[in-house]
Structure formats: C-alpha cells, structure tokens
N, C-alpha and C positions, 0 to 999 in steps of 0.2 A: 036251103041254108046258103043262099048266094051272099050274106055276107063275109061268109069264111073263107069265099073262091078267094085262092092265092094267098092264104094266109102262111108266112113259113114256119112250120112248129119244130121244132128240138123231139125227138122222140130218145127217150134213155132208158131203157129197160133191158133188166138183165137173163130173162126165159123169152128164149127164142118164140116159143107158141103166140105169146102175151105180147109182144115186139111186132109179129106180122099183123095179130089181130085188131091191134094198134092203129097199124100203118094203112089194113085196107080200111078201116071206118075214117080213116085221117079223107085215103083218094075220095071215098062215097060222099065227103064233105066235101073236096075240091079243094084241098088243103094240100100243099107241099112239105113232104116228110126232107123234115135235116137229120141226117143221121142213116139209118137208128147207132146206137152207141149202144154197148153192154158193159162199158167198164169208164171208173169213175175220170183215168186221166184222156182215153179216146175222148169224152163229151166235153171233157174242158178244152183239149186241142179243137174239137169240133164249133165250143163258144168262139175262141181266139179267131177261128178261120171263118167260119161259114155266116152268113145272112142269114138271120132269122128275127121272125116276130115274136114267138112264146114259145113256151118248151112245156112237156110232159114228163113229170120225174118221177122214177120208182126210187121211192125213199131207201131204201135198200140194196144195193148191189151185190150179191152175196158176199154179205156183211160188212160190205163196206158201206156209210153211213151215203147221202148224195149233197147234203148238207154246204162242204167249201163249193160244189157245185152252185147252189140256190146262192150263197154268198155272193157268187161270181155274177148269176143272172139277175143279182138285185142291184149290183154295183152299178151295172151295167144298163139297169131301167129295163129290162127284156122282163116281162111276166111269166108266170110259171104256175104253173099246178101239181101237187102232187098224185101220182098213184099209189095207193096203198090197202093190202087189207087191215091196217089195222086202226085205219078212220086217223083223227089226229091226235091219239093218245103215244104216238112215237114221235112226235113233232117237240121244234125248240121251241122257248117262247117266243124271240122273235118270230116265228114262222106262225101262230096264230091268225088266222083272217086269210092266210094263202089259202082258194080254193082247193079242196080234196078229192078225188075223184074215188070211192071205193070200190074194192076191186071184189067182187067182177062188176064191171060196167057195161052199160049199153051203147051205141052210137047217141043217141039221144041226150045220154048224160054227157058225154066228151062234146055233143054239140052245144051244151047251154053254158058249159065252160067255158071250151074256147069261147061264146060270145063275151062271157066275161071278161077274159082274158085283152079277146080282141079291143075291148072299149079300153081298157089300160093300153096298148100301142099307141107310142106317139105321132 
C-alpha cells in the first residue's frame, strides 16, 4: 500500500481497544495517526491544530453524535470516513456518499478507504 505512506489520518474513536486497533493497521499502512481523540471537543482542538490529510470517525462518541465534527472536516476540504456499526442507517443526509467503514473491519477495508479518501486530498 505505498500509496498511503505518509498519509496523515485523524483517528477519533472513543473505546480505547478499537482506537489502538486503529492506529496499528493505520502504522502496517505507513500512515501517520493524528490524534487519536476520544472526545468530540479534543478532535476538533485536534482539526484546529494539527496537519492532516483525512480522518476516521466513530460516529458515536459515547453519545455524543461526531457530526459538528464532519461539519468542520468538510468545511475544511479534509475527507473523512466513518466508523460505525450500524452501516449508514445513523447517518445525516448530508453525509450520504461519505465512505463507511463497518465495524468490525479489517486492515484491508481501512486500506481501500483510505485510497478513497486519499484521491479526494488536494
């Protein structure tokens, strides 16, 4: 996957387990984790401050929605994906057409995202 070397992703997940699992399939790509973030105002301090190419969002942060989040990364032109188990039946309608990742995922699937993802980077 050497097109993903040095890609910088947003990681936002709020179960610590699912955050590392995250983060090692991000290095196995050669991808640069920003973050990770567990709460919804850390990842938006995180948008504000840090370099990043596209971000992975748990649409859920215990219970808090991630939502003015994706507002921010769309404003912004930064791509994004969600993670979710509940596919895109939790989704707004603006957010139709943003990639899904369902959860549980594999490296494999986080890999064909990001290349998604990647070709939307300006």
């Amino acid at each position: 996957m050497a097109q993903l070397s040095g890609l910088r992703v947003l990681v936002v997940e709020d179960e610590m387990m699912v955050s590392m699992l995250i983060e090692d399939m991000l290095a196995d790509l050669g991808c640069t984790v920003v973050g990770p973030a567990s709460r919804l105002d850390e990842a938006m301090e995180l948008v504000e401050g840090a370099e990043l190419d596209c971000a992975v969002l748990d649409v859920n942060l215990g219970g808090q929605p991630i939502f003015p989040l994706a507002d921010l990364l769309r404003a912004r032109g930064a791509p994004f994906a969600f993670a979710t188990g509940y596919g895109d039946a939790g989704l707004r309608d603006v957010d139709r057409g943003t990639p899904v990742l369902q959860k549980p995922f594999r490296e494999g699937d986080l890999a064909r995202v990001l290349g998604e993802l990647r070709a939307k980077v300006g």
